[in-house]
mmCIF file of the N, C-alpha and C atoms, coordinates in Angstrom:
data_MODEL
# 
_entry.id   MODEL 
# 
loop_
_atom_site.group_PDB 
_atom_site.id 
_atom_site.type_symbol 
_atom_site.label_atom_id 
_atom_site.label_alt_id 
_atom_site.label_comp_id 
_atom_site.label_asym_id 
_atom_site.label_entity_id 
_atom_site.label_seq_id 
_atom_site.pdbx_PDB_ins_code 
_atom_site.Cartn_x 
_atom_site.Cartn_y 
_atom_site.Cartn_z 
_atom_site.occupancy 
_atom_site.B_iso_or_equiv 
_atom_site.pdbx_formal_charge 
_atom_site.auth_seq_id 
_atom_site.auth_comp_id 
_atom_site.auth_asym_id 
_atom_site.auth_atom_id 
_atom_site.pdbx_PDB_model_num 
ATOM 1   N N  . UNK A 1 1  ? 5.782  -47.454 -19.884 1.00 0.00 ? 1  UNK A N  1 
ATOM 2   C CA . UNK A 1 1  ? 7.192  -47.363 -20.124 1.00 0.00 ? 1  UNK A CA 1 
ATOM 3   C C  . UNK A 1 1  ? 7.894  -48.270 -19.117 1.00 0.00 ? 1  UNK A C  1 
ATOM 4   N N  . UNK A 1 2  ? 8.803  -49.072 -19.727 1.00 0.00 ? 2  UNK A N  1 
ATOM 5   C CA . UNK A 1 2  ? 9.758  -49.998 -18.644 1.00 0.00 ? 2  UNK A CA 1 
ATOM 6   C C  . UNK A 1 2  ? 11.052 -48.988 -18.705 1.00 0.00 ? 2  UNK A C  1 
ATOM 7   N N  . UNK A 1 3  ? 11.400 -49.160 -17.257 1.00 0.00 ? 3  UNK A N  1 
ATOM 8   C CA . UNK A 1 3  ? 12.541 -48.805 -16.958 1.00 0.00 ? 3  UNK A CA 1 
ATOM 9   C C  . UNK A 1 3  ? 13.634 -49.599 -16.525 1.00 0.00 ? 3  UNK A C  1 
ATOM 10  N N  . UNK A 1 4  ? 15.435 -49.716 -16.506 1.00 0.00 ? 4  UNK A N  1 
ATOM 11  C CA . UNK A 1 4  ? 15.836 -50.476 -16.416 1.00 0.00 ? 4  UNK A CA 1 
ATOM 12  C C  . UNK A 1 4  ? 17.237 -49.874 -15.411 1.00 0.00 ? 4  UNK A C  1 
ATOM 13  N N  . UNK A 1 5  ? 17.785 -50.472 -14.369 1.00 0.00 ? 5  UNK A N  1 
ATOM 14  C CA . UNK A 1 5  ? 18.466 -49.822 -13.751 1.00 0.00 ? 5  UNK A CA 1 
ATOM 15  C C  . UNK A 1 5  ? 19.839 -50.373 -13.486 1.00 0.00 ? 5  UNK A C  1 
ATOM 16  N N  . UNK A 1 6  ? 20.715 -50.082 -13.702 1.00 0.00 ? 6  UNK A N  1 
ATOM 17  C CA . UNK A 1 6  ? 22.336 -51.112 -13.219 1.00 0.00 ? 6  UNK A CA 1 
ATOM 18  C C  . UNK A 1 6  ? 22.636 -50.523 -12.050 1.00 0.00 ? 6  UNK A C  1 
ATOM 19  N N  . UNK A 1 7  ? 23.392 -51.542 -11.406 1.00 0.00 ? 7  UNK A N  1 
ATOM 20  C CA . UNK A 1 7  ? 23.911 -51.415 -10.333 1.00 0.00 ? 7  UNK A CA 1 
ATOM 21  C C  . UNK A 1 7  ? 25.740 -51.969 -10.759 1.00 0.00 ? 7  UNK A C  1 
ATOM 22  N N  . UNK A 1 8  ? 26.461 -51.525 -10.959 1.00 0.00 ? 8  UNK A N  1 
ATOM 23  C CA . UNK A 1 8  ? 27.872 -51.708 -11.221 1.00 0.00 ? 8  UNK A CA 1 
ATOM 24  C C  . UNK A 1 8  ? 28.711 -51.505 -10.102 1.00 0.00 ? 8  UNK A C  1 
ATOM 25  N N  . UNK A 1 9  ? 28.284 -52.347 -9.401  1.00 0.00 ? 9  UNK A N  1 
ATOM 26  C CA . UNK A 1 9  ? 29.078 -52.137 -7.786  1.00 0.00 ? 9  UNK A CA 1 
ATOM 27  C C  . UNK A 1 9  ? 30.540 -53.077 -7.670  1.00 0.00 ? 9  UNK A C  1 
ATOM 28  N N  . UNK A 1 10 ? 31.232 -53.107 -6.865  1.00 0.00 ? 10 UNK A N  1 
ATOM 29  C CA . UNK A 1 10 ? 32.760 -53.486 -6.918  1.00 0.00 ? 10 UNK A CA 1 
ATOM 30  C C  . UNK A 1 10 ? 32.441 -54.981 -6.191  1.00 0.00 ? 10 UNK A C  1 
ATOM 31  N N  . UNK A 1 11 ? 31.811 -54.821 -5.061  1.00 0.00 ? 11 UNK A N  1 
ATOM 32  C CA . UNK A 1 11 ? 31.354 -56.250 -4.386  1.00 0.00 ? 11 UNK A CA 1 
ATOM 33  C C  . UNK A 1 11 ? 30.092 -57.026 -5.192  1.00 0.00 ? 11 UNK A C  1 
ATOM 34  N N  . UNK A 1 12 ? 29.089 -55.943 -5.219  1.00 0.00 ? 12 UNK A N  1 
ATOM 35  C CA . UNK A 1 12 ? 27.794 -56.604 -5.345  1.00 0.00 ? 12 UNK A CA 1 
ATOM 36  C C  . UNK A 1 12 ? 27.227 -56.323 -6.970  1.00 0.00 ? 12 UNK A C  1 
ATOM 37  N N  . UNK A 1 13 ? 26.987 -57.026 -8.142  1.00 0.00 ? 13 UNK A N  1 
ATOM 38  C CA . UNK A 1 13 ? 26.661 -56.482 -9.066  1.00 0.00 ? 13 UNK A CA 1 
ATOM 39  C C  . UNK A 1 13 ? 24.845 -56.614 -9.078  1.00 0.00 ? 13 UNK A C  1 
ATOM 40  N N  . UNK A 1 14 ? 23.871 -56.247 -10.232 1.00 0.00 ? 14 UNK A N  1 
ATOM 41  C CA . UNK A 1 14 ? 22.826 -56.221 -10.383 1.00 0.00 ? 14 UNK A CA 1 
ATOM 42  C C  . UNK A 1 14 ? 21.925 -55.135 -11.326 1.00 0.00 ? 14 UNK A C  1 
ATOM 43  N N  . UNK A 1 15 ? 20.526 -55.797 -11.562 1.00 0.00 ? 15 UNK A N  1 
ATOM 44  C CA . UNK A 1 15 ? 19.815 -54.983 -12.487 1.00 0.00 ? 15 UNK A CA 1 
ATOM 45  C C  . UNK A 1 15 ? 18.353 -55.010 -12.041 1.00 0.00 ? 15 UNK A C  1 
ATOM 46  N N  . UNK A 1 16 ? 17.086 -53.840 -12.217 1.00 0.00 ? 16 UNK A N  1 
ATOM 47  C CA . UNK A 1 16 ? 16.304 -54.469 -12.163 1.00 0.00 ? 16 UNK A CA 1 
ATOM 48  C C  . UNK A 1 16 ? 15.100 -53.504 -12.812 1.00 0.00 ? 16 UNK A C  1 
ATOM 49  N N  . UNK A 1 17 ? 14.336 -53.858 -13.163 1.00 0.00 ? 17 UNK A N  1 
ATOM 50  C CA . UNK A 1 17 ? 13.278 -53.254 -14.208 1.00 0.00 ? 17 UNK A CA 1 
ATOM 51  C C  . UNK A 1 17 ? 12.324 -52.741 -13.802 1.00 0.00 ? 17 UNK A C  1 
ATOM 52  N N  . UNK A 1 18 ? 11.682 -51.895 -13.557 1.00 0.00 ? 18 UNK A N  1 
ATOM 53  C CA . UNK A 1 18 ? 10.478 -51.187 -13.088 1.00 0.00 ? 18 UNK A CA 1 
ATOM 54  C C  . UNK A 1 18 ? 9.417  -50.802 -14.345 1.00 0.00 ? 18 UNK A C  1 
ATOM 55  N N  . UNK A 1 19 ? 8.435  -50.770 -14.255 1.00 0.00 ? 19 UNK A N  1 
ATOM 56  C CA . UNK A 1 19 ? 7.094  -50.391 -14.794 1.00 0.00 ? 19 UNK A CA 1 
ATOM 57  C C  . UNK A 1 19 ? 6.575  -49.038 -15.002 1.00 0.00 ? 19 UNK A C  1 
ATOM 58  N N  . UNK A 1 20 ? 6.439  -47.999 -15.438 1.00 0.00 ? 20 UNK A N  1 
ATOM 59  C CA . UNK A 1 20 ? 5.375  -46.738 -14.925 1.00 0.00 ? 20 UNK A CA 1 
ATOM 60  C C  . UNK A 1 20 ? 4.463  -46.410 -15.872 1.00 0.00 ? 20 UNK A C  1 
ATOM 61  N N  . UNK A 1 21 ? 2.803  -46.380 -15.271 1.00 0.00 ? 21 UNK A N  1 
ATOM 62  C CA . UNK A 1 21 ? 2.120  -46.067 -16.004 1.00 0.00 ? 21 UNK A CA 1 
ATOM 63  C C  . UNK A 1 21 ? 1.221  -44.664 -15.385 1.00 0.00 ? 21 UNK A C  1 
ATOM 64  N N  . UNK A 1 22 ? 1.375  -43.574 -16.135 1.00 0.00 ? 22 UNK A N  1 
ATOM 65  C CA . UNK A 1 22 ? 1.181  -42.906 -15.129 1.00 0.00 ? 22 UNK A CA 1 
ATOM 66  C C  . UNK A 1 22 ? 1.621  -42.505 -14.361 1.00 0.00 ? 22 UNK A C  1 
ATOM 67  N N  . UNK A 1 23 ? 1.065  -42.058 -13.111 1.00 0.00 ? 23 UNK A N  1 
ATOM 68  C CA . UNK A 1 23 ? 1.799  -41.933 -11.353 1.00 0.00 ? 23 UNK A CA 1 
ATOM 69  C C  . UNK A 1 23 ? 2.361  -42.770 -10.845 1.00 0.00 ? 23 UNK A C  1 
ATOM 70  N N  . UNK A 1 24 ? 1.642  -44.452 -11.461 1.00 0.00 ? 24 UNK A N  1 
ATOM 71  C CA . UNK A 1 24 ? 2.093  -45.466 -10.697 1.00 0.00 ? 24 UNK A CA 1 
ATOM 72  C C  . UNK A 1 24 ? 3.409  -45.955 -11.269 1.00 0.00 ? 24 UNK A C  1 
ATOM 73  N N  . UNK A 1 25 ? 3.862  -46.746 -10.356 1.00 0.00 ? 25 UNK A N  1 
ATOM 74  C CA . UNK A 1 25 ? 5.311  -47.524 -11.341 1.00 0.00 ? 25 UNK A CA 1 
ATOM 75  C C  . UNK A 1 25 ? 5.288  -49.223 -10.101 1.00 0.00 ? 25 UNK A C  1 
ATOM 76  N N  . UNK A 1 26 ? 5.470  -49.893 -10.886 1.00 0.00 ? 26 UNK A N  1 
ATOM 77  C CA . UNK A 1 26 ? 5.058  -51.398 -10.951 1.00 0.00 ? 26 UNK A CA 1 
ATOM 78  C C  . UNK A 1 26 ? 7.046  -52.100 -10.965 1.00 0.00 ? 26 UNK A C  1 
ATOM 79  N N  . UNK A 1 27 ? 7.140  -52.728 -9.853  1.00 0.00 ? 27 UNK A N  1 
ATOM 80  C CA . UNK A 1 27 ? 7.985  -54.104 -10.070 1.00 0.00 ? 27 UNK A CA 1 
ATOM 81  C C  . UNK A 1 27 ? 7.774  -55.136 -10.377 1.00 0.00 ? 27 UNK A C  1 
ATOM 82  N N  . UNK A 1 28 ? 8.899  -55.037 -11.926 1.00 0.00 ? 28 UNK A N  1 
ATOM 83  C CA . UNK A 1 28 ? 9.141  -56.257 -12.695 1.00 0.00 ? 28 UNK A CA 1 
ATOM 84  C C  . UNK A 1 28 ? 9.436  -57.507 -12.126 1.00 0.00 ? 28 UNK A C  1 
ATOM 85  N N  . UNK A 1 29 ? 10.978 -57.166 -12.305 1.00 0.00 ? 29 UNK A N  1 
ATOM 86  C CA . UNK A 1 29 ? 12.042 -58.148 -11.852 1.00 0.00 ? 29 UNK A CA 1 
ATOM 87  C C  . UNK A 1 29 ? 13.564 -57.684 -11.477 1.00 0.00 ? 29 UNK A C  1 
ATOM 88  N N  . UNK A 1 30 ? 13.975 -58.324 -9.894  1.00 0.00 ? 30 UNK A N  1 
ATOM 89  C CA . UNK A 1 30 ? 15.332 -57.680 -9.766  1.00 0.00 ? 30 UNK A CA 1 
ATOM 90  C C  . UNK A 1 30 ? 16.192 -58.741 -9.897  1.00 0.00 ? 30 UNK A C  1 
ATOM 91  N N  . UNK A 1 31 ? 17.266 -58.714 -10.696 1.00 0.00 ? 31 UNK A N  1 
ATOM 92  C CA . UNK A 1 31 ? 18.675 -59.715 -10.541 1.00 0.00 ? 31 UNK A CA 1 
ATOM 93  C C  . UNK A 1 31 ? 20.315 -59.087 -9.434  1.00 0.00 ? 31 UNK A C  1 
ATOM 94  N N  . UNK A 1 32 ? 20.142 -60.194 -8.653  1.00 0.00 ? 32 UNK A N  1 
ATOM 95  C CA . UNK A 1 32 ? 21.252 -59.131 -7.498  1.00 0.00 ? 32 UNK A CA 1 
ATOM 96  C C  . UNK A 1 32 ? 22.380 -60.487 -7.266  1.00 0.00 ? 32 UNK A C  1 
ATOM 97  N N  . UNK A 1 33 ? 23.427 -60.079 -8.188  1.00 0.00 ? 33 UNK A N  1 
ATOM 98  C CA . UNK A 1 33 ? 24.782 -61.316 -7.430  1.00 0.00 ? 33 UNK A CA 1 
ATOM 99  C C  . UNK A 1 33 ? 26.058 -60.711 -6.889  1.00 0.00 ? 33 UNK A C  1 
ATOM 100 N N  . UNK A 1 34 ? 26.356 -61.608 -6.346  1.00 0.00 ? 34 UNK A N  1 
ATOM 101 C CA . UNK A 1 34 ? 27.931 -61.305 -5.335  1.00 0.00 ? 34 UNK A CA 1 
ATOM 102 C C  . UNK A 1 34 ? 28.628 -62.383 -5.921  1.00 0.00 ? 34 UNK A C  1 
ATOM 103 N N  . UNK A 1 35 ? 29.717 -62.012 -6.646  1.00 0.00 ? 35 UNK A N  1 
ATOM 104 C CA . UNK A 1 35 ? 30.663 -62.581 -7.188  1.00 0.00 ? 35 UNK A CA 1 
ATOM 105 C C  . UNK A 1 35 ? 31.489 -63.462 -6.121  1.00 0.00 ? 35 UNK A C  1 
ATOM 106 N N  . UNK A 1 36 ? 32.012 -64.769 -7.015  1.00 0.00 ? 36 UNK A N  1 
ATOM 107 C CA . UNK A 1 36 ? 32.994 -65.509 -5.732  1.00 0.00 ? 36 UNK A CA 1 
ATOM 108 C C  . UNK A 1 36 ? 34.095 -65.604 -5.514  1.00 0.00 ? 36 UNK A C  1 
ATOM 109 N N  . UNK A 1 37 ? 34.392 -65.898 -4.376  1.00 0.00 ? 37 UNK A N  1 
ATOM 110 C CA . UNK A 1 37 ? 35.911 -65.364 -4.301  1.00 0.00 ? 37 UNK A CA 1 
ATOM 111 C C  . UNK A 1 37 ? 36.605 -66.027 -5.067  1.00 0.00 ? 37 UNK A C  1 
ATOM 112 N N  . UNK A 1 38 ? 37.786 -65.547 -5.288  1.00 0.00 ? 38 UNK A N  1 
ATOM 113 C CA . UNK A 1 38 ? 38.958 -66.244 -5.928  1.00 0.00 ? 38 UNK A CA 1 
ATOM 114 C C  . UNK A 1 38 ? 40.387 -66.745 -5.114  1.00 0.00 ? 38 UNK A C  1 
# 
């Protein structure tokens, strides 16, 4: 089973996917950005 997680933060946005098979659980891939100023 993949799992998928948001992060909806005010500064920092992001997502990132985890694995579990079993007991174990496995990293995918994380995406992490900070928006620019204006």
């Amino acid at each position: 089973m993949r799992l998928i997680g948001l992060d909806p933060g005010l500064r920092h946005t992001g997502w990132g996917i985890i694995e579990a098979a079993g007991p174990r659980l496995r990293y995918v891939c994380v995406v992490y950005t900070t928006p620019s100023p204006r």
